[in-house]
N, C-alpha and C positions, 0 to 999 in steps of 0.2 A: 820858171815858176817861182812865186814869190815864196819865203818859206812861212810855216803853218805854225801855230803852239799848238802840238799835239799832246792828247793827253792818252796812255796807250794803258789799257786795263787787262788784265792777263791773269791770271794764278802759275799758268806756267811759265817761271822764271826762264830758263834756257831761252826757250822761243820768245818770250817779250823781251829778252835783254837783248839778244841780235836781233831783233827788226828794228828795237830802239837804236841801235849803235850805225843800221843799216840807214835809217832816218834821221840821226843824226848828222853824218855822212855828207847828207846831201843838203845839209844846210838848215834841218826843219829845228825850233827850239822844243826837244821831247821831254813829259817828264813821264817815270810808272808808275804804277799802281797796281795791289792786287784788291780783289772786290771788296773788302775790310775797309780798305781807305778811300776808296774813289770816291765819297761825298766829301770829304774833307781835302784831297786834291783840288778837285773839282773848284770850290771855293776859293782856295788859296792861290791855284796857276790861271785859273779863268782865260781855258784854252777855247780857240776856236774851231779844232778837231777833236771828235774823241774817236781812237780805234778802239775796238772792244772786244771779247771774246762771245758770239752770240748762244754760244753752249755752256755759257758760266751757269753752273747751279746757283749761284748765290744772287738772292733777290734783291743785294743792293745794288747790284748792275742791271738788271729790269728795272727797279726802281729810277736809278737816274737818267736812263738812255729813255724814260718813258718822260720823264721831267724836261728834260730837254727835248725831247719831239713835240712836246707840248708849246712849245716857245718856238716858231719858225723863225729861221732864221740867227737862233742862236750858237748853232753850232752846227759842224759837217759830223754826220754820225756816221760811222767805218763800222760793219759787223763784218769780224772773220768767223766762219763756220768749216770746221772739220765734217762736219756727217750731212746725210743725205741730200736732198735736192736743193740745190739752193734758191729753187724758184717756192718751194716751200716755207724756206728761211726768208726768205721776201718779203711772202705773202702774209706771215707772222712778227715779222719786225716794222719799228717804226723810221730804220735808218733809210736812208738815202741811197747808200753804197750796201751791197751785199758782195762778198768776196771768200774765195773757197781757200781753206789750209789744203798743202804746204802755200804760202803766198808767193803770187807772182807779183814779183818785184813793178814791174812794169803796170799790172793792170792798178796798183798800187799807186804810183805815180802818176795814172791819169786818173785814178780818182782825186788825187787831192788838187791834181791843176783845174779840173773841169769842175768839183765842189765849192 
């Protein structure tokens, strides 16, 4: 798998700091963000993944992962969701990938080889 600029959006630091160390690991160049910053990362690392928390309350992350699905083609959009159905979270989201917390590492890695 070739490696990705990920861009990994999270509030919760614990968890987005080891998936980032976990993706780092394997070669991907990661940077973080929590929903405060990700329009201003976004800009400046001008990644071609973005993982995302799809349960962030904060509307700057609906905001961008809307901005970006609006432009095919510009980016792989990754939603991790902790709660309910994720064919719910699907059917509400405009990513590509939908993937359930705790992450499996694996379905993680064919997302990004097959995105």
């Amino acid at each position: 798998m070739a490696p990705r600029r990920i861009l990994l959006v999270d509030d919760e630091g614990s968890l987005r700091d080891a998936l980032a160390r976990a993706l780092i690991s394997e070669g991907h160049d990661v940077q973080v963000a929590v929903a405060a910053e990700v329009q201003g990362r976004l800009s400046q690392f001008g990644p071609d993944t973005v993982v995302y928390d799809a349960d962030s309350p904060h509307p700057a992350v609906r905001d961008v992962v809307a901005q970006l699905a609006a432009r095919p083609g510009a980016c792989l959009l990754i939603a991790l969701s902790r709660g309910g159905s994720l064919a719910a979270v699907a059917s509400e989201s405009p990513s590509q990938v939908v993937l359930a917390r705790p992450i499996n590492m694996e379905e993680l890695r064919r997302a990004l080889r097959d995105g």
